[in-house]
C-alpha positions as CSV (number, residue, x, y, z in Angstrom):
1,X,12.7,14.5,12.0
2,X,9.9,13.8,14.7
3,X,9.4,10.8,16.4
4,X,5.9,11.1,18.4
5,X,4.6,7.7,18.7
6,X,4.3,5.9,22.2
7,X,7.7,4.0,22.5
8,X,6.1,0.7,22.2
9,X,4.7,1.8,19.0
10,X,8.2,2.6,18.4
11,X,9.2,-1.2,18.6
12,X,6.3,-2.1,16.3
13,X,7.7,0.0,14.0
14,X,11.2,-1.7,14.3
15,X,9.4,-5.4,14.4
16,X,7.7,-4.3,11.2
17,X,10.8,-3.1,9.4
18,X,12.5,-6.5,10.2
19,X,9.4,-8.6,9.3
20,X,9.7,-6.8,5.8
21,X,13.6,-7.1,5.2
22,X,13.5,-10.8,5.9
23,X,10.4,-11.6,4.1
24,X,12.2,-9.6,1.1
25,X,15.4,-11.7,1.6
26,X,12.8,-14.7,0.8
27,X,11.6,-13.0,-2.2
28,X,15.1,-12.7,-3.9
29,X,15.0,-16.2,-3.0
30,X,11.9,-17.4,-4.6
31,X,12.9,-14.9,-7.4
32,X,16.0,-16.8,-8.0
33,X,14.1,-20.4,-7.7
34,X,11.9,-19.1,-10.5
35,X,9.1,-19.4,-8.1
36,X,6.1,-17.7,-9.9
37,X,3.4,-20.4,-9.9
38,X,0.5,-18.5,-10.1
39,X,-3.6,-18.8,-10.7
40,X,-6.7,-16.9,-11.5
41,X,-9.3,-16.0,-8.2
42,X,-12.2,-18.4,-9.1
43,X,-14.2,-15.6,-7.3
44,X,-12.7,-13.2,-8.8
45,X,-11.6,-14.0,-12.0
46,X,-9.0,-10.9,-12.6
47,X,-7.1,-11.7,-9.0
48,X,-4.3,-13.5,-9.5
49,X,-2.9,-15.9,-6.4
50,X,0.8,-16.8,-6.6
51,X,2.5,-19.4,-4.3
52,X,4.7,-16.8,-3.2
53,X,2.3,-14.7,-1.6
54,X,1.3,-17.7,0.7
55,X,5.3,-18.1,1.3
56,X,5.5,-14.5,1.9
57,X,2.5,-14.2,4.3
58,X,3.8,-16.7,6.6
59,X,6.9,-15.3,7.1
60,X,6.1,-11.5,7.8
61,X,3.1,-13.5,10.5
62,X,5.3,-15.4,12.5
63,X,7.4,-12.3,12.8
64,X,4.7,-10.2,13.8
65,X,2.6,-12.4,16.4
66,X,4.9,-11.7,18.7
67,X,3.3,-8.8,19.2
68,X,-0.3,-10.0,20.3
69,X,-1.9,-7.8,18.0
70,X,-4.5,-8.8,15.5
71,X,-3.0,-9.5,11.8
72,X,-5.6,-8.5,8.9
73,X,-4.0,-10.0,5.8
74,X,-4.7,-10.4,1.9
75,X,-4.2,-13.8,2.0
76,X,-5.8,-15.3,5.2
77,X,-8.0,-12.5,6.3
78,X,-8.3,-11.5,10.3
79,X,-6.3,-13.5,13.0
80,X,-8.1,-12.1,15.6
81,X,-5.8,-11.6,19.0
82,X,-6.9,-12.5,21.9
83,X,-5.9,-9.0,23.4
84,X,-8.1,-6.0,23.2
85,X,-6.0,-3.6,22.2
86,X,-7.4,-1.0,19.5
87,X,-4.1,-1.6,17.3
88,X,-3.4,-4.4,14.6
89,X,-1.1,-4.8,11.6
90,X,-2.6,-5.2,8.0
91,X,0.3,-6.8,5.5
92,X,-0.2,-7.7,2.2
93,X,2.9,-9.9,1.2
94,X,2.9,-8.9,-2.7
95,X,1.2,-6.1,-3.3
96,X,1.6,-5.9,-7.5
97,X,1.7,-9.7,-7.3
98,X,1.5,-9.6,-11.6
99,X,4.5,-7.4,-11.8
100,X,6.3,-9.7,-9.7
101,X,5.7,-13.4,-11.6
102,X,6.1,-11.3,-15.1
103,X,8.6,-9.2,-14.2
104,X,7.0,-5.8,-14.5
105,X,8.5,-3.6,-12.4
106,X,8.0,-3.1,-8.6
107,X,5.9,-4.8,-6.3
108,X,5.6,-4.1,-2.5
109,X,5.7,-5.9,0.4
110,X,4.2,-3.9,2.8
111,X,3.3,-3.8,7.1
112,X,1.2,-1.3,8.2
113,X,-0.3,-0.6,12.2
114,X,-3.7,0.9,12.2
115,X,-5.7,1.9,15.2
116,X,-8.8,1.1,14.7
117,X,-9.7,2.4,11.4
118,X,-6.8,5.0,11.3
119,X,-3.0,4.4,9.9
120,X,-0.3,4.8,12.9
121,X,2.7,3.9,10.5
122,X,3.4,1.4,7.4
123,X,6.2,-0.3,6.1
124,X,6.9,-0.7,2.3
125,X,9.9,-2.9,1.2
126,X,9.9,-2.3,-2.5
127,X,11.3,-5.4,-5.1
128,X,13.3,-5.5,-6.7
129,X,14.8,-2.2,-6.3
130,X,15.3,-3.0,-2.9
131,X,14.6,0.1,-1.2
132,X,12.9,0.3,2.1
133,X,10.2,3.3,3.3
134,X,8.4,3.7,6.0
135,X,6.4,7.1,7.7
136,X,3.2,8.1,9.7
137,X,1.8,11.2,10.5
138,X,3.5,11.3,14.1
139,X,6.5,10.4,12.8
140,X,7.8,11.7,9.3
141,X,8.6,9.6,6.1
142,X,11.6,8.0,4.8
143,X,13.0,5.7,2.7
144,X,16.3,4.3,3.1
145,X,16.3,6.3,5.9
146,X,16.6,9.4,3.9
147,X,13.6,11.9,4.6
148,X,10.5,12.1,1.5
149,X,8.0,15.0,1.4
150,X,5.5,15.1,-1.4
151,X,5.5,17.8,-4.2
152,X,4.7,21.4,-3.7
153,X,2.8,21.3,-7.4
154,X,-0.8,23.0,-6.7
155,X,-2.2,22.9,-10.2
156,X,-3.7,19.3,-11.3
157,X,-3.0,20.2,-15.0
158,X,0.7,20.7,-14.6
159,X,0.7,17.2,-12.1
160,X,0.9,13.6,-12.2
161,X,-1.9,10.8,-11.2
162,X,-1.3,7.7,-10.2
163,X,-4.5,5.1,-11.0
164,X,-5.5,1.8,-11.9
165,X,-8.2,-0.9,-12.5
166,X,-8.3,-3.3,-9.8
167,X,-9.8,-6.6,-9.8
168,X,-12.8,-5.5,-8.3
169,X,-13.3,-2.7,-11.1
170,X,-16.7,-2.5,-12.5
171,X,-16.2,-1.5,-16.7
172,X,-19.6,-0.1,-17.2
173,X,-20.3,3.3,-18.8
174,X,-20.5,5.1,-15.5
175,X,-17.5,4.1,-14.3
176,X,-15.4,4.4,-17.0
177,X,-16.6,8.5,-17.6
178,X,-15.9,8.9,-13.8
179,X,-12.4,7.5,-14.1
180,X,-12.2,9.3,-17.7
181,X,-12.7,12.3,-16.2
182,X,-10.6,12.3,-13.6
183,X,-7.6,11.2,-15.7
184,X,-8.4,14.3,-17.8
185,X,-7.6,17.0,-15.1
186,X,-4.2,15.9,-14.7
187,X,-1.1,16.3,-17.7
188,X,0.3,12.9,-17.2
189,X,-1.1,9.5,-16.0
190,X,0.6,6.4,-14.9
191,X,-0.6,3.0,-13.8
192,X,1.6,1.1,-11.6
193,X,0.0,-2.3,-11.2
194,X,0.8,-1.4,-7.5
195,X,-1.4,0.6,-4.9
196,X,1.6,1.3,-2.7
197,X,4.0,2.1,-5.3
198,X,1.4,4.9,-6.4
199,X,1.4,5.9,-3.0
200,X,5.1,6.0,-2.9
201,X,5.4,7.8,-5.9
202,X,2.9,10.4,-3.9
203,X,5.0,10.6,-0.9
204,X,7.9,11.1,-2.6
205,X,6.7,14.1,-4.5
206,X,7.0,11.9,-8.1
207,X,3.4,12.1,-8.2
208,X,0.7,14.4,-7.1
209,X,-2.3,12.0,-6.6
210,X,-3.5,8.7,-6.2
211,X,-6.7,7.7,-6.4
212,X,-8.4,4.1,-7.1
213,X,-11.9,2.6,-6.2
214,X,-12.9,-1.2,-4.8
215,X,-9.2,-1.3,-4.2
216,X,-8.7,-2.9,-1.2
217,X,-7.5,-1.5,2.5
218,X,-4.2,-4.2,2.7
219,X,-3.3,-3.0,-1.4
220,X,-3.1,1.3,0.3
221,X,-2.8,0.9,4.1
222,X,1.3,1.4,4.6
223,X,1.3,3.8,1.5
224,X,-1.5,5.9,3.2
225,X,0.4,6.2,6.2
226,X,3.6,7.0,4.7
227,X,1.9,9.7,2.6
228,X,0.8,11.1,6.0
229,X,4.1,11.1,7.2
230,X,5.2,12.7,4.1
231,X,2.7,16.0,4.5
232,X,-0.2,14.6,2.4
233,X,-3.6,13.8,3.1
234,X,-6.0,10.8,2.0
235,X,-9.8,10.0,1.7
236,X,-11.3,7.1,2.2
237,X,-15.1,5.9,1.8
238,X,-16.4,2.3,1.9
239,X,-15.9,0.2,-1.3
240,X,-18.4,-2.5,-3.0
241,X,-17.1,-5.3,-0.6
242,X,-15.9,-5.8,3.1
243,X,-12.2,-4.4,3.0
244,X,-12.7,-2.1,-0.1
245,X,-12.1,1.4,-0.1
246,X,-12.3,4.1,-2.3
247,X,-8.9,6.2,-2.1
248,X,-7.8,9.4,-2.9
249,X,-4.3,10.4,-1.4
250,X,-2.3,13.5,-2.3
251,X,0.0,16.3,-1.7
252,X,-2.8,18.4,-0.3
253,X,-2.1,21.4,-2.7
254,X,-4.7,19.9,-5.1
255,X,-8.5,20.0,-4.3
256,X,-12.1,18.7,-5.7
257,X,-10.5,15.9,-7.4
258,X,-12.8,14.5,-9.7
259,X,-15.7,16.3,-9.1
């Protein structure tokens, strides 16, 4: 177990963890109230908004401006900090917001620190399972505070990828053989509905890869650290937007993926 982040990143990690449980807490809540009041993106017509992703949001904020740090989030973009320092958080309340007002499976909420462009740790509360994982490079992975390392599988036809088709996806023929392709090198493929249960699944050796494009950086940040933390490795270029990436995360035993 290593523990090499500065001590006051330390008790960002330990803010973050509690932002998560209580925000989670809320969730059951809402869950129970039947809360799942939700609407189609008028700018993007396959996002979906749900009232508890506004409730959620608010919460895991007013637990983390205590901090000072900026907070980049999916629901009300950049509160900017009036501090300078390099580090901010980047939350999304629900990330797999779908599987959470029709009942499919997990959804996330998930905290994550970056320095500047780079992941220092994330948090992942996972509903309704209820587990909680966290990791960075400097510091390991965990969930439940049990250690996670990904698989040791180096052959992309005997693995798993973990994909999707995010709002943002364009279905044109390009696309669609790029994508077909790269589901084709692997013996099994599963779509979540969630970036950072993918990721989970990677850092926990369930998966071997995950890779997604125009998905964007509040859906993968705490999953891309925790794969870190884990012993993977990720890849990032720009996406078709501000905030979009193009990912691909792994166990680092698997190269030229998709080429």
């Amino acid at each position: 177990m290593k523990y090499l982040i500065k001590h006051s990143e330390m008790d960002l990690l330990e803010l973050s963890k509690d932002a998560v449980i209580c925000a989670f807490n809320k969730l059951i809540e809402l869950d129970k109230q039947g809360v799942k009041q939700y609407v189609f993106s008028d700018e993007i017509p396959k996002e979906v908004k749900a009232r508890a992703d506004t409730i959620i949001e608010k919460i895991l904020i007013n637990k983390l401006l205590v901090s000072g740090l900026s907070i980049l989030s999916e629901e009300s973009g950049l509160s900017k900090a009036e501090s300078n320092s390099t580090l901010r958080f980047v939350i999304d309340p629900i990330d797999g917001t779908v599987n959470f007002v029709r009942g499919i499976s997990n959804c996330s909420i998930s905290v994550a620190l970056f320095d500047g462009d780079l992941p220092v740790f994330g948090v992942l509360a996972s509903y309704p399972s209820g587990t909680i994982a966290w990791g960075g490079n400097k510091i390991g992975a965990f969930i439940d505070n049990l250690e996670i390392k990904v698989s040791s599988i180096d052959n992309s036809e005997k693995g798993i990828l973990c994909t999707g088709f995010p709002s943002r996806f364009r279905f044109n023929s390009e696309s669609i053989f790029r994508q077909m392709n790269l589901m084709s090198e692997f013996s099994k493929v599963r779509m979540l509905g969630s970036a950072s249960q993918s990721l989970l699944q990677v850092a926990q050796g369930s998966a071997e890869v995950y890779a997604e494009t125009d998905i964007m950086v509040w859906d993968v940040a705490a999953g891309l650290a925790i794969v870190e933390g884990a012993g993977g490795i990720f890849s990032t270029s720009p996406g078709s937007c501000e905030y979009a990436l193009d990912v691909i995360a792994s166990n680092g035993l698997i190269d030229n993926i998709g080429d």
